[in-house]
Backbone and ligand atoms as CSV (ligand in chain L), in Angstrom:
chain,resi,resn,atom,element,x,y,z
A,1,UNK,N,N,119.277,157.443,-0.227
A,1,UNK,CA,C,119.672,156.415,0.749
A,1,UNK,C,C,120.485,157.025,1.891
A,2,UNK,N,N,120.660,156.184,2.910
A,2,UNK,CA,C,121.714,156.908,4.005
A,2,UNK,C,C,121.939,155.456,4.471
A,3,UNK,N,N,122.782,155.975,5.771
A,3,UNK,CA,C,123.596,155.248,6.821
A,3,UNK,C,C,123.662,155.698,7.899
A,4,UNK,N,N,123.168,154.878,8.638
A,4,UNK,CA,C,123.785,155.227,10.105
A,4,UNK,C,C,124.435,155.053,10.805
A,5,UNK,N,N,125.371,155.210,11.105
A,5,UNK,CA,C,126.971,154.605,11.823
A,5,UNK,C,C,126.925,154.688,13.502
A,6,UNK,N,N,126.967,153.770,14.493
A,6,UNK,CA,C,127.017,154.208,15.558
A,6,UNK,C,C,128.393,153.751,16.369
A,7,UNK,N,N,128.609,154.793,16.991
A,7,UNK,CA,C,130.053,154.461,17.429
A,7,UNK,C,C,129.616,153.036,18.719
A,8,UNK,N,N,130.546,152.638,19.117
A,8,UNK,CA,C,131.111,152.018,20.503
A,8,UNK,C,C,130.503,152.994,21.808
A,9,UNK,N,N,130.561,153.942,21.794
A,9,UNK,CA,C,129.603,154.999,22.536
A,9,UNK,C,C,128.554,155.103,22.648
A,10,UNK,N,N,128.017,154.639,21.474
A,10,UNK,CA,C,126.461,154.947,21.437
A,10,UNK,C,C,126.404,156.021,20.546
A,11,UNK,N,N,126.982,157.071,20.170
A,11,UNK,CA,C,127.054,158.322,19.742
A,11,UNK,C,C,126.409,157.756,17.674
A,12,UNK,N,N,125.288,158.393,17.378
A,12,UNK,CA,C,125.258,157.988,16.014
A,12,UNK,C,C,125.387,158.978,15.231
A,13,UNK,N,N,125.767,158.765,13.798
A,13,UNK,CA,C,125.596,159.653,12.862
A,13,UNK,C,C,125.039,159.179,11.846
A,14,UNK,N,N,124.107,160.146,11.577
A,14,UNK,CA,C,123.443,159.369,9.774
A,14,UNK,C,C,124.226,160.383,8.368
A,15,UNK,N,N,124.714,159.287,7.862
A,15,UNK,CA,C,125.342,160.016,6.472
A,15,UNK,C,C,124.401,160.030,5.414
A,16,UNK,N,N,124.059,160.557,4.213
A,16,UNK,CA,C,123.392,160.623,2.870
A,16,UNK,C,C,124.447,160.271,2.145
A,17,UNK,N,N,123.888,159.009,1.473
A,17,UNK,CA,C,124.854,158.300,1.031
A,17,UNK,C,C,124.831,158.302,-0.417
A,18,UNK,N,N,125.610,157.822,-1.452
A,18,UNK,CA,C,125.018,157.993,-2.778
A,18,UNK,C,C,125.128,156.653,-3.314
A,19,UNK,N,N,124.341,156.276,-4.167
A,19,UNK,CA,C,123.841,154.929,-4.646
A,19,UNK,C,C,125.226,154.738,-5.367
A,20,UNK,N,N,125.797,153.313,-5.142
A,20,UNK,CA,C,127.407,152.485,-5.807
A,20,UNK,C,C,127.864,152.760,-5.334
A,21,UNK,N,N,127.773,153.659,-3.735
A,21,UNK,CA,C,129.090,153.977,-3.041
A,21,UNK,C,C,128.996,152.557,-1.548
A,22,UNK,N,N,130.138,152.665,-1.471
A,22,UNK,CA,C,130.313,151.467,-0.091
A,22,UNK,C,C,129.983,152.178,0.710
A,23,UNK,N,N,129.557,151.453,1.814
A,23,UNK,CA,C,129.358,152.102,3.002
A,23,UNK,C,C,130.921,152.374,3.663
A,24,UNK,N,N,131.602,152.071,3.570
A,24,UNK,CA,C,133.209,152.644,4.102
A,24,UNK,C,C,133.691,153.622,3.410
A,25,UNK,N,N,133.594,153.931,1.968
A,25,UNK,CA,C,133.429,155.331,1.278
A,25,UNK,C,C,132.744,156.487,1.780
A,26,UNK,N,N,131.347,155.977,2.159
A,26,UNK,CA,C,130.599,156.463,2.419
A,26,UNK,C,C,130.724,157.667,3.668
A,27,UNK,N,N,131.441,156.587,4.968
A,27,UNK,CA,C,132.248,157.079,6.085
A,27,UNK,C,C,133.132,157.480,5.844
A,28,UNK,N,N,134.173,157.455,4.632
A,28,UNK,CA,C,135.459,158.267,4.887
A,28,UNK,C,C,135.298,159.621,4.638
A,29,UNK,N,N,134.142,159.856,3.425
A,29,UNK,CA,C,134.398,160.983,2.760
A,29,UNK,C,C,133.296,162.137,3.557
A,30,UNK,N,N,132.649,161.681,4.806
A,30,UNK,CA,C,132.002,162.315,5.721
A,30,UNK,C,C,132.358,162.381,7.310
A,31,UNK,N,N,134.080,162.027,7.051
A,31,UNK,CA,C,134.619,161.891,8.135
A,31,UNK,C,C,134.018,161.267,9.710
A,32,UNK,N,N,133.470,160.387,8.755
A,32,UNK,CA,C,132.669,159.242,10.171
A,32,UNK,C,C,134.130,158.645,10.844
A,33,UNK,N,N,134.522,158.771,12.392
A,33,UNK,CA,C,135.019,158.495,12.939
A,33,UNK,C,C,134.917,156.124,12.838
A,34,UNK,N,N,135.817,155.909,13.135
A,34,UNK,CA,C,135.585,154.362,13.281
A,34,UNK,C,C,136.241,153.414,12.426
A,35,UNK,N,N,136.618,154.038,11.322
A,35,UNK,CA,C,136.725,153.025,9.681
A,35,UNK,C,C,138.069,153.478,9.707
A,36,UNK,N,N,138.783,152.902,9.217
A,36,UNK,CA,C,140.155,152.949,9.180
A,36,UNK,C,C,140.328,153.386,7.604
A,37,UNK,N,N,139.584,151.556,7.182
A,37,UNK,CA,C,140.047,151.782,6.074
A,37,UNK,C,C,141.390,151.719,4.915
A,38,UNK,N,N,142.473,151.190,5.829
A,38,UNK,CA,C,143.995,151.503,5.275
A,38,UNK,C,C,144.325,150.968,3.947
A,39,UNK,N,N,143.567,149.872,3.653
A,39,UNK,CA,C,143.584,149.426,2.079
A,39,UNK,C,C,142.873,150.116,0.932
A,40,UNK,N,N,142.170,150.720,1.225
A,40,UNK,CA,C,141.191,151.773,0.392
A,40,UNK,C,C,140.224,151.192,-0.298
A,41,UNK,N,N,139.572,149.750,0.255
A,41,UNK,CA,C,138.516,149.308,-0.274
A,41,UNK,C,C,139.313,147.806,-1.013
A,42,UNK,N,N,140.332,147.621,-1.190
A,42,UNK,CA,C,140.763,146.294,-1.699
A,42,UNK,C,C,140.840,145.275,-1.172
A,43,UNK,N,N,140.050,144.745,0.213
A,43,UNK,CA,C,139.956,143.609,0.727
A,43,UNK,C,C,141.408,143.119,1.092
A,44,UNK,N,N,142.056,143.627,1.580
A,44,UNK,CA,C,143.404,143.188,2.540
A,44,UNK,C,C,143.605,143.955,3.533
A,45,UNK,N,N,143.315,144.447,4.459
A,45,UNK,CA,C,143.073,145.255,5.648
A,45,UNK,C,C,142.084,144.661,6.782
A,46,UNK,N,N,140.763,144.355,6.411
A,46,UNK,CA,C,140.571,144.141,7.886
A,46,UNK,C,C,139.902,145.408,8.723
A,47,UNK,N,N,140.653,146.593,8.269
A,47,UNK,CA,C,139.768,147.617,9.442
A,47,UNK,C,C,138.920,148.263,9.006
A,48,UNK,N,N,138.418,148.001,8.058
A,48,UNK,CA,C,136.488,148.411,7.925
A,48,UNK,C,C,135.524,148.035,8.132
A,49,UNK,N,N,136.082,147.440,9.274
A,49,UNK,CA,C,135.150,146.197,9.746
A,49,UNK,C,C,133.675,147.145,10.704
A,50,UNK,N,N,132.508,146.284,10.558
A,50,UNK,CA,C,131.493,146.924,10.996
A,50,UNK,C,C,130.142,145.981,11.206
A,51,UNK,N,N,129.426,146.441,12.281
A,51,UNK,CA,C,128.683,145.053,13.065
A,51,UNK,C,C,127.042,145.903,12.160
A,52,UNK,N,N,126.734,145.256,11.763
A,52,UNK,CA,C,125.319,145.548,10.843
A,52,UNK,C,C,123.691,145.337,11.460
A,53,UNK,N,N,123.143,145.741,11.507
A,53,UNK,CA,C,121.972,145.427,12.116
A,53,UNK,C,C,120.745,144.617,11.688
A,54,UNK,N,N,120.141,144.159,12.074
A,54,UNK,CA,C,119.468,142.375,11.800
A,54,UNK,C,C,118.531,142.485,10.690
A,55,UNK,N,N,118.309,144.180,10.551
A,55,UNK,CA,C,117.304,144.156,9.094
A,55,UNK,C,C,118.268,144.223,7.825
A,56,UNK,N,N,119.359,145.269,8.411
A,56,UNK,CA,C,120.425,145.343,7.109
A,56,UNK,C,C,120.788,144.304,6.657
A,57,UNK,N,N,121.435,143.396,7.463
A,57,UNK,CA,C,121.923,142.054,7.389
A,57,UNK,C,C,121.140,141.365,6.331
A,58,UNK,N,N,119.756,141.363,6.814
A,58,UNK,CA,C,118.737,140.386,5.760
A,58,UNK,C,C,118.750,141.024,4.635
A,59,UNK,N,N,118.838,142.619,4.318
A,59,UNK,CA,C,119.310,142.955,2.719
A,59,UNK,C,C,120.430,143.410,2.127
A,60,UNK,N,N,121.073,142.864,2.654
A,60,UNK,CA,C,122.384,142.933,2.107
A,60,UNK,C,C,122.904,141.353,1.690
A,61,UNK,N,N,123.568,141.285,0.129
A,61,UNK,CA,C,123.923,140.039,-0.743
A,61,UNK,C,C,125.090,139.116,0.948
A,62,UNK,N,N,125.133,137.349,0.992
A,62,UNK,CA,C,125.804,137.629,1.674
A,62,UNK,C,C,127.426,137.715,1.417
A,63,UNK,N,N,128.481,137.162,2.316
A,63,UNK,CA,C,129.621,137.589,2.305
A,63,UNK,C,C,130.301,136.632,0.908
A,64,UNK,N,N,131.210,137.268,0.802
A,64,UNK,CA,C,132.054,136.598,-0.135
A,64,UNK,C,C,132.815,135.688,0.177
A,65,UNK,N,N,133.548,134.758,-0.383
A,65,UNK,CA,C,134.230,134.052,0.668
A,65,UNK,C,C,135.819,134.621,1.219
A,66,UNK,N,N,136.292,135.686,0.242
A,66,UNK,CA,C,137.408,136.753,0.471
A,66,UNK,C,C,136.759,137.337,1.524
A,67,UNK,N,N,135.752,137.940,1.790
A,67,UNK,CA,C,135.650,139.017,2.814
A,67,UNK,C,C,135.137,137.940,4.195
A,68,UNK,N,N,134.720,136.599,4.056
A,68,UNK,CA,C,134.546,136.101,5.090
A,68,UNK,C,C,135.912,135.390,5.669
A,69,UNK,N,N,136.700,135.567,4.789
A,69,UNK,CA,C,137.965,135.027,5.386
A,69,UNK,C,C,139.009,136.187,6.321
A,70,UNK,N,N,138.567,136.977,5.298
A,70,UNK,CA,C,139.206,138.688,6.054
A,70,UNK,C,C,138.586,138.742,7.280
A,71,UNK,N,N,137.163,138.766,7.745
A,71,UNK,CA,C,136.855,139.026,8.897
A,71,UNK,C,C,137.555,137.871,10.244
A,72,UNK,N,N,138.451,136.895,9.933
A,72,UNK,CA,C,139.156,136.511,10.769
A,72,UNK,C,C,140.191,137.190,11.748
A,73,UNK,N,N,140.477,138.166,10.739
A,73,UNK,CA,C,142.037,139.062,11.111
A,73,UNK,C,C,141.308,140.503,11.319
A,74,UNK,N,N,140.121,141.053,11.976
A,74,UNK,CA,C,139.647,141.678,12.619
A,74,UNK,C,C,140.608,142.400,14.042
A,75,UNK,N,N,140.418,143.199,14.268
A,75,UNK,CA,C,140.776,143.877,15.920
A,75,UNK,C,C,140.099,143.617,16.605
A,76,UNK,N,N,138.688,143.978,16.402
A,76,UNK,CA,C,137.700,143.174,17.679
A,76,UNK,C,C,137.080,142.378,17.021
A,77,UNK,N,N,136.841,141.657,17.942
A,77,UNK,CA,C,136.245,139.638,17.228
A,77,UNK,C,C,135.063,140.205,16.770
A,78,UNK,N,N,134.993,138.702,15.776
A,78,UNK,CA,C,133.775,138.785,14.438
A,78,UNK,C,C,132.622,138.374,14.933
A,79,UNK,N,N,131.318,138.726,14.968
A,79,UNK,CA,C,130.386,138.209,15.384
A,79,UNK,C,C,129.640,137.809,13.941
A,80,UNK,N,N,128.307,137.213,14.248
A,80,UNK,CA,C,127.791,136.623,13.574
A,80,UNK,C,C,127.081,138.026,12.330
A,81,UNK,N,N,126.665,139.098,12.535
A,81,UNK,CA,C,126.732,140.075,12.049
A,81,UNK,C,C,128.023,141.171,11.548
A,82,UNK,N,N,129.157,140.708,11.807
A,82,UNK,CA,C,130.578,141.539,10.955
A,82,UNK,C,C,130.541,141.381,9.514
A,83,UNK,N,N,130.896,142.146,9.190
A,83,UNK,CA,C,130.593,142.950,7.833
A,83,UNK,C,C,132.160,143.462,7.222
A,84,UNK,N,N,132.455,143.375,6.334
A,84,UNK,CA,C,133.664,144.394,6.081
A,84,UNK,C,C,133.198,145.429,5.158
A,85,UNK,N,N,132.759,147.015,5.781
A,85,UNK,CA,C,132.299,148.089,5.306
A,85,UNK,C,C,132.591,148.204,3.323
A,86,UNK,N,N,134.136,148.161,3.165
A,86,UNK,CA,C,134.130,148.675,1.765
A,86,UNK,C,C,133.213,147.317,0.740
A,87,UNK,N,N,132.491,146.183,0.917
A,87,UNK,CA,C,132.089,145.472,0.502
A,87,UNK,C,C,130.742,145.451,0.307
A,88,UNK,N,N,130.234,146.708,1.660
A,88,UNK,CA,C,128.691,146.720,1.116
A,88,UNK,C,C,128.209,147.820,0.196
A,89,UNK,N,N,127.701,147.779,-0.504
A,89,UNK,CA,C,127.558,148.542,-1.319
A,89,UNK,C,C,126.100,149.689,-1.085
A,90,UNK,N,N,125.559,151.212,-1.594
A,90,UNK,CA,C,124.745,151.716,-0.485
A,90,UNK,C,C,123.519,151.476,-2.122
A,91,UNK,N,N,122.587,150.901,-1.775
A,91,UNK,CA,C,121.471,150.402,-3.016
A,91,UNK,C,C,120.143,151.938,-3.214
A,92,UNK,N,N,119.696,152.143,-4.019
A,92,UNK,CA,C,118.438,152.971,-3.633
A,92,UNK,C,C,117.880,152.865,-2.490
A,93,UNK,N,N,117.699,153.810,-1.747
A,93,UNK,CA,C,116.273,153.640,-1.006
A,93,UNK,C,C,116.859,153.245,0.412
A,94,UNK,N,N,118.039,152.414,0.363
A,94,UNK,CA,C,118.741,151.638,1.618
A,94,UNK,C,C,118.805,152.708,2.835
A,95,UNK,N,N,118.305,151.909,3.873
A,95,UNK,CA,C,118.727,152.575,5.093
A,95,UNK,C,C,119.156,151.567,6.447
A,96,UNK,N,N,120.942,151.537,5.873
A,96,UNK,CA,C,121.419,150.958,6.903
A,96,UNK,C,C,121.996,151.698,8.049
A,97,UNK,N,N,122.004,150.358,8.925
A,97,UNK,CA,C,122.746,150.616,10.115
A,97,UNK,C,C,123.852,150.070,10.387
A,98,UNK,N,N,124.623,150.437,11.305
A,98,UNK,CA,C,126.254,149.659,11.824
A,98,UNK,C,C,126.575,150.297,12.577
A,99,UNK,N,N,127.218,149.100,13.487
A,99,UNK,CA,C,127.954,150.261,14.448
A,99,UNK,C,C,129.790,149.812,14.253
A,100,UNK,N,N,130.516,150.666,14.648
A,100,UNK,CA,C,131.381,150.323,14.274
A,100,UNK,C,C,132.265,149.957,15.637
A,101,UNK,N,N,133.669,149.170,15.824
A,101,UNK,CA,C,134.281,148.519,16.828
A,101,UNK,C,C,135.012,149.958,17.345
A,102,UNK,N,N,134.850,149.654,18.715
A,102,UNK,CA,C,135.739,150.056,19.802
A,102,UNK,C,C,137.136,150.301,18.699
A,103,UNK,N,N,137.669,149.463,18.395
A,103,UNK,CA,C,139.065,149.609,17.781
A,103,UNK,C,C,139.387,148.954,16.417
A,104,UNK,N,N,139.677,149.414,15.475
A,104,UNK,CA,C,139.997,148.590,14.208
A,104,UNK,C,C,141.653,148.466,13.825
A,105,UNK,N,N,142.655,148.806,14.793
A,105,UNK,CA,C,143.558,148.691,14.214
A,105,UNK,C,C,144.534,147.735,16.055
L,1,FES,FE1,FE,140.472,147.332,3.612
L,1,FES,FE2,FE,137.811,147.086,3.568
L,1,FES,S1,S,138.997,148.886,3.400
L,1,FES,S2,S,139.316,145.527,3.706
């Protein structure tokens, strides 16, 4: 599986990701610029926030109602595609996309 992360720039990177890992794991431990991250995946932070793309979106479970409440307290506003990274999880075969905000903190 992989990921593709694209900055606010445009600038992308694709990570090889490993199956049960989050996609915000995924970015930290490949030093993908963007993810903050400061809670370490426990849903009280807010800055792993990440805008998903319209195929990912359709396979990915949807939000929880913890992580849809978290995406309120975002840095840059939530669109209808915000995501909070440590929540998605990377499945076989998956090849997502995201780009991540201008600013998460
Ligand atoms: Fe803190 Fe996702 S890492 S909410």
């Amino acid at each position: 599986p992989k990921v593709t992360y694209t900055d606010h720039t445009g600038e992308s990177r694709i990570v090889e990701a490993n199956v049960g890992d989050s996609v915000m794991e995924t970015a930290v431990r490949s030093g993908v610029p963007g993810i903050v991250a400061e809670c370490g995946g426990s849903l009280s932070c807010a800055t792993c926030h990440v805008y998903v793309d319209e195929a990912g979106l359709a396979s990915l479970p949807p939000r929880a109602e913890m992580e849809d409440e978290m995406l309120w307290g975002t840095a840059e506003d939530r669109r209808d595609n915000s995501r909070l990274s440590c929540q998605l999880r990377v499945t076989d075969g998956c090849d997502l996309r995201v780009t991540t905000p201008a600013t998460q903190v």
